[in-house]
C-alpha positions as CSV (number, residue, x, y, z in Angstrom):
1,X,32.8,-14.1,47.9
2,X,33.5,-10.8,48.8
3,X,33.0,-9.5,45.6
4,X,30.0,-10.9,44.9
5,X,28.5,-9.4,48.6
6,X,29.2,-6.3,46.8
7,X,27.6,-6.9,43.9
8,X,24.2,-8.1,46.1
9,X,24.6,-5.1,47.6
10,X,25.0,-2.4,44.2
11,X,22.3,-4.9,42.7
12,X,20.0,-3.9,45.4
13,X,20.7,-0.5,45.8
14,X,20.1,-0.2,42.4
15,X,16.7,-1.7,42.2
16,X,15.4,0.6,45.2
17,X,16.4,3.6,42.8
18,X,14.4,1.7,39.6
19,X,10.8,3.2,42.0
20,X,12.6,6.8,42.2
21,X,13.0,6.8,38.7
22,X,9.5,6.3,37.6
23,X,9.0,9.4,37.0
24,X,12.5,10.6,34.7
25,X,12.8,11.2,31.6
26,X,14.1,9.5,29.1
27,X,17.7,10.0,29.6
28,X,17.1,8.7,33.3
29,X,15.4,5.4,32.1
30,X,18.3,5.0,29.4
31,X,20.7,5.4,32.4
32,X,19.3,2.8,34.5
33,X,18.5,0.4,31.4
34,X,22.4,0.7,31.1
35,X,23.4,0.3,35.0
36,X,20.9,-3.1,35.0
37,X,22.3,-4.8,32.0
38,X,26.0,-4.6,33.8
39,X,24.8,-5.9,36.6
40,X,22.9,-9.0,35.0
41,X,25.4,-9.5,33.0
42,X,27.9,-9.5,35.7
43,X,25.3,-11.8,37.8
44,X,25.4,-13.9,34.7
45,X,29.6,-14.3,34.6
46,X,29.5,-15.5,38.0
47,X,26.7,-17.6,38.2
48,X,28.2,-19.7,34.5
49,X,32.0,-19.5,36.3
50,X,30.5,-21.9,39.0
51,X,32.2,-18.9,41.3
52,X,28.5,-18.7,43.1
53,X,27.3,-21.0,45.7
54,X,24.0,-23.1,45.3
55,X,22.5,-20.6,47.8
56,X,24.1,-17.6,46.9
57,X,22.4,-18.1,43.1
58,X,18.9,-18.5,45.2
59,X,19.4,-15.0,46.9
60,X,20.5,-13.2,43.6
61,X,17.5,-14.4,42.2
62,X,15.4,-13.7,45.0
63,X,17.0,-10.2,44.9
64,X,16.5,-9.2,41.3
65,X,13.2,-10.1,41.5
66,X,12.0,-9.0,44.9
67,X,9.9,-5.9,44.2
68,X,7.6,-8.1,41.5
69,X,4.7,-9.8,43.3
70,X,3.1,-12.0,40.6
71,X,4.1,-15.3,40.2
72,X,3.5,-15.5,36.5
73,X,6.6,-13.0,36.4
74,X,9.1,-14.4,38.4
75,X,8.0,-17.9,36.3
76,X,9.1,-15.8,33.3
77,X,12.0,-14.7,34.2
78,X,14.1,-18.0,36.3
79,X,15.9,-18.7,33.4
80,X,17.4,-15.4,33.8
81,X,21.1,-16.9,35.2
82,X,21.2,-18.9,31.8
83,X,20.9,-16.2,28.7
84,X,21.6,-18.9,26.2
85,X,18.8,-21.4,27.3
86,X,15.8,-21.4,26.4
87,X,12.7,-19.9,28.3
88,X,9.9,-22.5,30.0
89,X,7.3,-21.7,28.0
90,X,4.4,-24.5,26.2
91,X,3.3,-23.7,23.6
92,X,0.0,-24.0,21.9
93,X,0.4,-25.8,18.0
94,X,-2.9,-23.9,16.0
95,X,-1.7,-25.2,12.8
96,X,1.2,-26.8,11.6
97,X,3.4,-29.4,13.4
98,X,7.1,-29.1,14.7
99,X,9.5,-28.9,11.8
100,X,11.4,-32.7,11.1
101,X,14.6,-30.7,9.5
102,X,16.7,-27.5,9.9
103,X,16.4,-24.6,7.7
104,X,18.3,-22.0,6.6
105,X,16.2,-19.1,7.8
106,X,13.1,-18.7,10.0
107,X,10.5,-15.8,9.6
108,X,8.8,-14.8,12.3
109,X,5.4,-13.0,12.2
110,X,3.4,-11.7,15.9
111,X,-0.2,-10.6,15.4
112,X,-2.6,-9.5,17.4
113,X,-6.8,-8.2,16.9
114,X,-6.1,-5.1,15.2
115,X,-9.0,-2.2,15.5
116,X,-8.7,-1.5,12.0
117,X,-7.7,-3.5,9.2
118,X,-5.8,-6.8,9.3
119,X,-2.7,-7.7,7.0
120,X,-1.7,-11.0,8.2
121,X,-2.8,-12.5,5.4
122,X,-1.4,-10.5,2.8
123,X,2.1,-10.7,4.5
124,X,1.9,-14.4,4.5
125,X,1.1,-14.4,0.7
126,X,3.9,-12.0,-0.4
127,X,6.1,-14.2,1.7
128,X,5.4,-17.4,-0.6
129,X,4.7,-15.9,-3.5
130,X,7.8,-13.9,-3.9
131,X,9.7,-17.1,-3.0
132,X,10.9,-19.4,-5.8
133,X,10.2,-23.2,-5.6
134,X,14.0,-23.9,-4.4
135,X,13.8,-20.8,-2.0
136,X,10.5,-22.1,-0.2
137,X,12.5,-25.4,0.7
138,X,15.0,-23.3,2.9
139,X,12.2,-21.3,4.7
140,X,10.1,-21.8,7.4
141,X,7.0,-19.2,8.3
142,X,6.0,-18.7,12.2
143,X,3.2,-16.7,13.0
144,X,2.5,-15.7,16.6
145,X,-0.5,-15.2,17.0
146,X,-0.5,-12.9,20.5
147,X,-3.9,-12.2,21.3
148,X,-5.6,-13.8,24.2
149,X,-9.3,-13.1,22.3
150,X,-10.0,-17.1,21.5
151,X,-12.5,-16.4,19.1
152,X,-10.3,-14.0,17.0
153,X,-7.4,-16.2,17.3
154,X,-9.9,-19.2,16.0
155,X,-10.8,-17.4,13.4
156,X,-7.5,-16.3,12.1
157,X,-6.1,-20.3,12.1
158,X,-9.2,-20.8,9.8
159,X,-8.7,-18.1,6.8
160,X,-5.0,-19.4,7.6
161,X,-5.5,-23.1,6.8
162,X,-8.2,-22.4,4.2
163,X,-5.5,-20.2,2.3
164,X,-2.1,-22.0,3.0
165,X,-3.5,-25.6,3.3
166,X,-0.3,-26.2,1.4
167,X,2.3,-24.6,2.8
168,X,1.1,-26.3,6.3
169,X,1.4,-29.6,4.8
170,X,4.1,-29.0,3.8
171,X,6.1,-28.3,6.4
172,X,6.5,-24.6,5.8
173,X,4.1,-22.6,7.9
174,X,3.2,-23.1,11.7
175,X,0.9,-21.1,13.9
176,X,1.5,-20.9,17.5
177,X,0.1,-19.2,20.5
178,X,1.4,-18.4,24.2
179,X,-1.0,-18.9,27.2
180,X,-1.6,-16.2,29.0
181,X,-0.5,-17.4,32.0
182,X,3.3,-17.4,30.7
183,X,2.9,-13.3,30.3
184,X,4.5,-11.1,33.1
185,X,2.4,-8.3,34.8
186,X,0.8,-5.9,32.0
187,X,-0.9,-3.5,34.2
188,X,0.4,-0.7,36.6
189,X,3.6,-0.6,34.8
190,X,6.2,2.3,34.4
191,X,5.0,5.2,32.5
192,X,8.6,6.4,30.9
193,X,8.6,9.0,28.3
194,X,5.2,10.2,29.8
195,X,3.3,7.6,27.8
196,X,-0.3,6.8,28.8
197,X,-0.7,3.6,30.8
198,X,-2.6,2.1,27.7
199,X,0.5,3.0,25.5
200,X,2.9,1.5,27.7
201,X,0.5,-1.9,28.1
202,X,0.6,-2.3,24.5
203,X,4.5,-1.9,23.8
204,X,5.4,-3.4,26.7
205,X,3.5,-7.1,26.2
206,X,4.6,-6.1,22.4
207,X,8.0,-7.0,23.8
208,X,7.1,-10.3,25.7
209,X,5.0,-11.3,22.4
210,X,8.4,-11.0,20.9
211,X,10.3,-12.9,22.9
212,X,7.9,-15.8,23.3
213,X,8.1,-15.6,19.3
214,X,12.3,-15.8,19.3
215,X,12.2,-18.4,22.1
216,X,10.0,-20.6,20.0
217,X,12.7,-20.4,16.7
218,X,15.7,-20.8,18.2
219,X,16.6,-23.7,16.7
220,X,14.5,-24.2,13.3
221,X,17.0,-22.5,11.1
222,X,21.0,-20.9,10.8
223,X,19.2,-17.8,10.5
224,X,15.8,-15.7,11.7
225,X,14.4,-13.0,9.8
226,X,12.2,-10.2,12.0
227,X,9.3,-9.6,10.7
228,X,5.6,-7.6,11.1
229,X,2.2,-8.5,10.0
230,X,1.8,-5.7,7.9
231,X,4.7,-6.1,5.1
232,X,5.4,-6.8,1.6
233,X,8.3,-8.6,0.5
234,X,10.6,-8.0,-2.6
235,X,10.5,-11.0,-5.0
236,X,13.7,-13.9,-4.2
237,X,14.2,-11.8,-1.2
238,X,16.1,-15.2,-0.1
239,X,18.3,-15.3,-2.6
240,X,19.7,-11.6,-1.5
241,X,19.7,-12.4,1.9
242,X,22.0,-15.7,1.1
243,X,24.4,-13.3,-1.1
244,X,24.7,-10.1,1.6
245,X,25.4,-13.3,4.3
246,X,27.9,-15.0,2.4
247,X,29.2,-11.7,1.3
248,X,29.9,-10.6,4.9
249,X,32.0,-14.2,5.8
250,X,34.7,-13.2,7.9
251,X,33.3,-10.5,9.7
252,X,31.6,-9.7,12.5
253,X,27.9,-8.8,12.8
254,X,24.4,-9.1,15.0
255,X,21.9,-7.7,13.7
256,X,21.5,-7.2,9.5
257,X,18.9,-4.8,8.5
258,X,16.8,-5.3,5.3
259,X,14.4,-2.2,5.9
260,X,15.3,1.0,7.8
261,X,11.9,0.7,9.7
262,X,11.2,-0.5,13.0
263,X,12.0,-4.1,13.2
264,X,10.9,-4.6,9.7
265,X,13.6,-7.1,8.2
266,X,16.0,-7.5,11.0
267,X,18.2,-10.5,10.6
268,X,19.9,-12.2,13.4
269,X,22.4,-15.6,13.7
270,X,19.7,-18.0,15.7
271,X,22.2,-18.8,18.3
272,X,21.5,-15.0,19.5
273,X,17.4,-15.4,19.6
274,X,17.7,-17.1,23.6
275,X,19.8,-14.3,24.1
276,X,17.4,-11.7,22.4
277,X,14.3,-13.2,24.1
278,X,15.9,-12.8,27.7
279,X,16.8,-9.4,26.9
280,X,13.4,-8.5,25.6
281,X,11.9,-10.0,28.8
282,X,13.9,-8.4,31.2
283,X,13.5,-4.9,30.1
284,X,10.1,-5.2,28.5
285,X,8.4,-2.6,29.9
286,X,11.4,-0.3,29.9
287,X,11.0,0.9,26.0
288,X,9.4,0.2,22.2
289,X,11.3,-3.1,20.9
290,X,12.7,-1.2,18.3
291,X,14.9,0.8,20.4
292,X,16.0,-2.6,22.7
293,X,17.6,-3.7,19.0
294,X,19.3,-1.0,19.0
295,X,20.6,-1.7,22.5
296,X,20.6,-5.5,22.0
297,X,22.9,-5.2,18.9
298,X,25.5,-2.6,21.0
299,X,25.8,-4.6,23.9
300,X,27.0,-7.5,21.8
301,X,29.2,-5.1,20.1
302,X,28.2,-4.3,17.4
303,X,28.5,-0.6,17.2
304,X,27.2,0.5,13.9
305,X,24.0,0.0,11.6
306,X,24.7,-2.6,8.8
307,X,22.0,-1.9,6.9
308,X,21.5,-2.7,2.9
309,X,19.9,-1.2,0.1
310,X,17.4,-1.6,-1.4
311,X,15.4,-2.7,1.1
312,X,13.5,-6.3,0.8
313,X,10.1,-5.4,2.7
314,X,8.1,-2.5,2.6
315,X,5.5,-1.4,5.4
316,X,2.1,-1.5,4.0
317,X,-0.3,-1.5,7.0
318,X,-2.2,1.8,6.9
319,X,-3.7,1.3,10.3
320,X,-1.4,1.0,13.5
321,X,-2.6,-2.2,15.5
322,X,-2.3,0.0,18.6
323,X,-5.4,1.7,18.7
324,X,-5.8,1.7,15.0
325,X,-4.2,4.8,14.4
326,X,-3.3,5.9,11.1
327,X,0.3,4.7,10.4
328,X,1.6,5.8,7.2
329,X,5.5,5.1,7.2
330,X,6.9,4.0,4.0
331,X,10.2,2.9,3.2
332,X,11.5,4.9,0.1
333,X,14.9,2.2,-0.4
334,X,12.7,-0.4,-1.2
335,X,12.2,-1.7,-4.7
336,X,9.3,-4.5,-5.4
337,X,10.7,-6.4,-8.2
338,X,13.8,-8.6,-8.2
339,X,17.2,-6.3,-8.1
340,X,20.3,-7.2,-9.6
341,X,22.6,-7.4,-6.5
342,X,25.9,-8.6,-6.9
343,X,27.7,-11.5,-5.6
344,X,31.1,-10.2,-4.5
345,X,32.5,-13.6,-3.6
346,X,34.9,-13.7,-0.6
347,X,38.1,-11.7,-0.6
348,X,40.9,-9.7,1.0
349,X,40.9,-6.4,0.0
350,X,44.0,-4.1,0.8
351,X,45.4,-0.4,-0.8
352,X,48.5,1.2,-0.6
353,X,46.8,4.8,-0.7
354,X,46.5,7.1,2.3
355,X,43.1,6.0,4.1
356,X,41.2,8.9,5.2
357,X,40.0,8.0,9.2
358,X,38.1,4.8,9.2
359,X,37.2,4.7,5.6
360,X,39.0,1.0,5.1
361,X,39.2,-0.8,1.8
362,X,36.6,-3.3,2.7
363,X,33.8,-0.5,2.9
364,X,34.1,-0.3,-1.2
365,X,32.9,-3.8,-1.4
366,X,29.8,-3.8,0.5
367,X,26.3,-3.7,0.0
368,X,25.6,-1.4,2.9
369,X,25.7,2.2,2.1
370,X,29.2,3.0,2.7
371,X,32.6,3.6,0.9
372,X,36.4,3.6,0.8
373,X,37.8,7.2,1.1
374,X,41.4,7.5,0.5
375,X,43.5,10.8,0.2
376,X,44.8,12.1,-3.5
377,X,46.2,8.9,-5.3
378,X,49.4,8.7,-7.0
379,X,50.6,7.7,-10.3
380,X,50.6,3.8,-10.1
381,X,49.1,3.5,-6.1
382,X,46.4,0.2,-6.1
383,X,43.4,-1.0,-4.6
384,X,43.7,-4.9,-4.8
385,X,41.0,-7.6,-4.5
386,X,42.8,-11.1,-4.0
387,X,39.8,-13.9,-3.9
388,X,39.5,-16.4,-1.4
389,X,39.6,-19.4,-4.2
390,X,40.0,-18.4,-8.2
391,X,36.3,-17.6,-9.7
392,X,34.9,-16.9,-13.5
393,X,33.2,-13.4,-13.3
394,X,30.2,-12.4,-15.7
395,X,30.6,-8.8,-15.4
396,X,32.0,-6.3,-12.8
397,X,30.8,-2.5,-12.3
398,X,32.8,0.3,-10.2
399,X,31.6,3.4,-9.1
400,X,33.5,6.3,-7.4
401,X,32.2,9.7,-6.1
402,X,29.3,10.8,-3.9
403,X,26.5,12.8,-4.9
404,X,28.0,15.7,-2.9
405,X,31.6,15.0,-3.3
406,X,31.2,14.6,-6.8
407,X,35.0,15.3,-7.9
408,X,36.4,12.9,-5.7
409,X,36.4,10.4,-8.5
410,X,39.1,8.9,-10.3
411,X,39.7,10.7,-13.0
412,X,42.7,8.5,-14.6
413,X,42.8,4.8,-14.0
414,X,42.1,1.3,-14.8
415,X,41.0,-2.2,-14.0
416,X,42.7,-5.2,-14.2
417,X,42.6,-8.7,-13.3
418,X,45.1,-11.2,-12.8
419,X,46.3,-15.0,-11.9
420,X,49.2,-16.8,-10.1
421,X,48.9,-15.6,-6.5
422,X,52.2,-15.0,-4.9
423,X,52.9,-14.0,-1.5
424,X,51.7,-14.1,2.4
425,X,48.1,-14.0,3.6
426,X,48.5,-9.8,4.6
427,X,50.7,-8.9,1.2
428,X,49.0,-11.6,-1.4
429,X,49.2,-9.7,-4.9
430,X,49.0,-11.9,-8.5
431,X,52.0,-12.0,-10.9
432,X,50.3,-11.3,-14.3
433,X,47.8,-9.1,-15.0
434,X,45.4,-8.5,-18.1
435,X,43.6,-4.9,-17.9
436,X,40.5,-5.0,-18.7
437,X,39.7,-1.4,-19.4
438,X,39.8,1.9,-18.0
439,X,37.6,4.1,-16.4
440,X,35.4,6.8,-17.4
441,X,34.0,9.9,-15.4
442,X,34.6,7.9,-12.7
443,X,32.8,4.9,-13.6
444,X,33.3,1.5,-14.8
445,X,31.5,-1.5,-16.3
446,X,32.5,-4.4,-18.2
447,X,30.5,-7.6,-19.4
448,X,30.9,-10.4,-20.8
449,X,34.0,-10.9,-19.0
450,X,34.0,-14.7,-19.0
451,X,34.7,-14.3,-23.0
452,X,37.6,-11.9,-22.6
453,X,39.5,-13.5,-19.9
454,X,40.8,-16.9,-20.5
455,X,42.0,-17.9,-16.9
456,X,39.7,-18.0,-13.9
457,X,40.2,-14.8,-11.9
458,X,42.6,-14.8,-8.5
459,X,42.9,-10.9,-8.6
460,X,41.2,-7.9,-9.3
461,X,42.9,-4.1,-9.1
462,X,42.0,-0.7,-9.7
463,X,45.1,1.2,-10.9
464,X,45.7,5.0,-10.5
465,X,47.3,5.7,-14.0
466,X,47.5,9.4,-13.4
467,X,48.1,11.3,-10.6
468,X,45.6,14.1,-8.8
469,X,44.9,16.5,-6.2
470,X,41.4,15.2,-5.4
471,X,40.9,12.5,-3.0
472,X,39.6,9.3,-4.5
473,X,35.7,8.2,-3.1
474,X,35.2,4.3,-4.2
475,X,31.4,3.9,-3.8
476,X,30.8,0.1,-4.7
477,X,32.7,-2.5,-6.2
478,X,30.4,-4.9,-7.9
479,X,31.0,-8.2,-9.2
480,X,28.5,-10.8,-10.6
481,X,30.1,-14.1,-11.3
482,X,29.5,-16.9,-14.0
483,X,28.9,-19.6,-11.5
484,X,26.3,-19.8,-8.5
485,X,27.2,-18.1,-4.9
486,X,28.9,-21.1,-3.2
487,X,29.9,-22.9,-5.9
């Protein structure tokens, strides 16, 4: 008990300096965005360890929430002791009804009366058109529809349910909307970063329009893609989005980017969205919701960007929906038309050359824009892939080198592939192996492979046959197999 008194009492002191910090810079606000979550968080640990008292949980309510005099905030926010339930919020059903089965991913859409311009419609379009007949039966589409302008909001549901009639039948498309009597305050908010009040009104209930969004699809699909109304969307953008997932089995990740703008393509596990929605609420006039990702995904611990290329959506608004400023960001990774990405089924990789810092063996094997860097190979040294379960592969493709580290390639060396695992889980190696070819200014690609290989595949190495001074960069790894991804 004593530790929690002192928690009340940190908690507090830290709130009073929340009003002398109005006025700091961003590096303040960042600070005391970092000092709150802790002490939520450690709020939260307590209150789920049944180490609080039935009153004690009323007074650390009471306390976080004391300096906020409406009473359509602190209705927001008193699921705040549970961050993976969901938020008390009814929603309105504009088209569409609730879904009768799961899905595999969720997109989610929040629009509001733009000044200039609308694109709703054309992102909804690109999303089913660019989807395949089999890929539409995994998907559902949820538009928000944020505005509290009736008429516009009418309106929209009509051109919606004139154009998708379909899709809404079918199960595939629902529009819903948020009273305005679930938002928090919007007005007289912080000003940090010395934007002007009508700046801060708009990305703050930007951030609640969010989370309303996530609270609503927490439990449609495995998966929830983050989108805006102003995108278009690279054709069997499902399909990829199944591969890079299945490719990354085994590891740990919480946020998956598809675009490197805003939160354009963000992909998140659904058992994260209460989480995400809570977080969004609590610190929603705090900053843009871009930058809470970013804070989102490092407090769960994820540390780095796992971003993939080429990106699936592109921007395509011209006109900002705040204001209707001109907005002309364009994302130069992304490629319309359906790209050949590989499958790289499941696999341990391991080397037996000198790894340069944190340049692992797995990094070769990715789709995100990184590599394996190891320091000058040896005559006979490895790099071995050993696959979870024996596959038949179509064609595989290596590339070493970097545009500006163009000699560290391998200059002498081949690739093989073998059967009849032998060995422990951490030193797993074939016993035979059949070479396949070698490479060539650095590079490598075979096809066909099926045809030249008689066995199905346990193994695959890269062999140094020669040894050299330069290090050795292995860009990608890329294998496309006979058989579909799960199979």
């Amino acid at each position: 008990m004593e530790v929690l008194y002192a928690f009340l009492f940190t908690l507090r002191f830290t709130l009073k300096r929340l009003d002398k910090m109005r006025c700091l810079r961003k590096r303040s606000a960042v600070s005391f965005l970092g000092v709150l979550v802790i002490c939520l968080l450690f709020m939260n640990l307590y209150i789920e360890d049944s180490y609080v008292l039935d009153g004690d949980k009323q007074l650390i309510r009471e306390s976080a929430t004391h300096q906020l005099n409406s009473e359509r905030y602190a209705h927001t926010f008193k699921d705040l002791s549970n961050f993976s339930g969901s938020i008390n919020v009814s929603y309105r059903y504009l088209a569409g009804t609730p879904l009768l089965r799961k899905r595999y991913l969720t997109i989610g859409l929040s629009s509001v009366k733009r000044k200039k311009g609308n694109y709703l419609l054309e992102t909804i379009k690109s999303i089913f058109e660019q989807s395949s007949y089999e890929e539409l039966k995994e998907i559902a589409v949820v538009v928000h529809l944020a505005e509290f302008d009736s008429a516009w909001c009418d309106g929209m549901v009509q051109d919606i349910s004139q154009k998708f009639a379909h899709h809404v039948i079918a199960g595939r498309l629902m529009v819903i909307h948020t009273p305005e009597e679930y938002y928090p305050v919007l007005d007289g908010l912080k000003r940090n970063y010395n934007d002007p009040e009508d700046r801060v009104k708009f990305r703050s209930k930007q951030n609640v329009d969010y989370a309303f969004l996530l609270n609503f699809c927490a439990n449609l699909s495995d998966y929830y893609m983050m989108l805006e109304d102003d995108v278009r969307c690279a054709k069997n953008f499902l399909t990829v989005v199944k591969k890079v997932i299945t490719s990354r089995e085994g590891t740990y990740w919480v946020t998956l980017e598809f675009s490197k703008l805003g939160y354009i393509g963000k992909l998140y596990h659904s058992h994260d969205l209460p989480r995400l929605a809570h977080f969004l609420l609590m610190f929603y006039q705090e900053m843009p919701c871009d930058w809470l990702l970013i804070h989102f995904r490092g407090l769960l611990a994820q540390k780095d960007v796992i971003r993939f290329k080429p990106s699936l959506f592109q921007h395509m608004g011209y006109y900002s929906s705040y204001k209707g400023a001109e907005n002309k960001l364009k994302d130069d990774d992304f490629e319309e038309d359906s790209f050949d990405l590989p499958d790289n089924p499941p696999a341990i990789l391991y080397t037996n050359m000198n790894v340069f810092e944190n340049y692992e063996a797995s990094k070769a094997y990715s789709s995100v824009d990184e590599y394996f860097w190891g320091k000058a190979p040896s005559t006979g040294d490895f790099y071995v892939i050993v696959f979870e379960k024996p596959i038949k592969i179509n064609r595989i493709k290596v590339i070493t080198g970097t545009e500006d580290r163009q000699n560290d390639i391998l200059h002498h060396g081949a690739l093989e592939v073998g059967e009849k695992i032998v060995g422990g889980k951490k030193g797993r190696q074939c016993t035979t192996y059949l070479r396949l070819g070698e490479f060539k200014n650095g590079n490598l690609e075979i096809t066909d492979v099926e045809h030249k290989v008689l066995f199905d595949i346990n193994c695959m190495r890269i062999l140094v046959t020669k040894s050299q001074k330069e290090w050795l960069i292995i860009r990608s790894i890329s294998i496309w197999t006979s058989q579909p991804p799960n199979q």
